[in-house]
C-alpha positions in Angstrom: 22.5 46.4 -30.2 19.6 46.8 -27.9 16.9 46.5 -30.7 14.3 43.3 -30.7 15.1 40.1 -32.1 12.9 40.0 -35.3 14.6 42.9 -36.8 18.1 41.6 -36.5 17.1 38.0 -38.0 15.4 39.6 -40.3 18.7 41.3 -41.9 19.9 37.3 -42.6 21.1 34.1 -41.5 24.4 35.6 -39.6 22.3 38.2 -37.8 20.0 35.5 -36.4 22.5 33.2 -35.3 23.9 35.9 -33.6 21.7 35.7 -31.1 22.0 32.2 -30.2 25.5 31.9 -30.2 26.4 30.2 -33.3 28.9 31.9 -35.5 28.8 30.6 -39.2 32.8 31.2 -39.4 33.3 29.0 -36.8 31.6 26.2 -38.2 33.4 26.3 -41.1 36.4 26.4 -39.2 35.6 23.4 -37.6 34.4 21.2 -40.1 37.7 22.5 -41.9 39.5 21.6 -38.4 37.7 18.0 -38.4 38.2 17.3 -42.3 41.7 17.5 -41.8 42.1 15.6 -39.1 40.2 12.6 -40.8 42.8 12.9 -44.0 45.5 13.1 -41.4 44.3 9.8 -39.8 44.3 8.2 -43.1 47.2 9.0 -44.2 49.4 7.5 -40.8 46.9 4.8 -40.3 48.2 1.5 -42.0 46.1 -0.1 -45.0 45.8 -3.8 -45.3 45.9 -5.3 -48.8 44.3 -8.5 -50.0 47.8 -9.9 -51.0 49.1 -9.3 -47.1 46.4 -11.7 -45.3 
């Protein structure tokens, strides 16, 4: 817990980002989050159709 910074990013990418704040998890889980919103949107969201102009 209280060792330097280099050792810790050196164990990988997790262990580096550790430090800064960024947990990979949750950046899945928000791309997952965002994603699904966007099929959501186009699923409600009306489509126009050349025949309906």
């Amino acid at each position: 817990m209280y060792q330097k910074i280099g050792a810790a990013s050196a164990a990988g990418v997790t262990g580096g980002l550790a430090f800064t704040g960024v947990n990979a998890m949750w950046l899945l889980l928000a791309g997952f989050a965002l994603l699904a919103a966007g099929t959501a949107l186009m699923r409600i969201l009306p489509r126009m159709r050349k025949n309906e102009l």
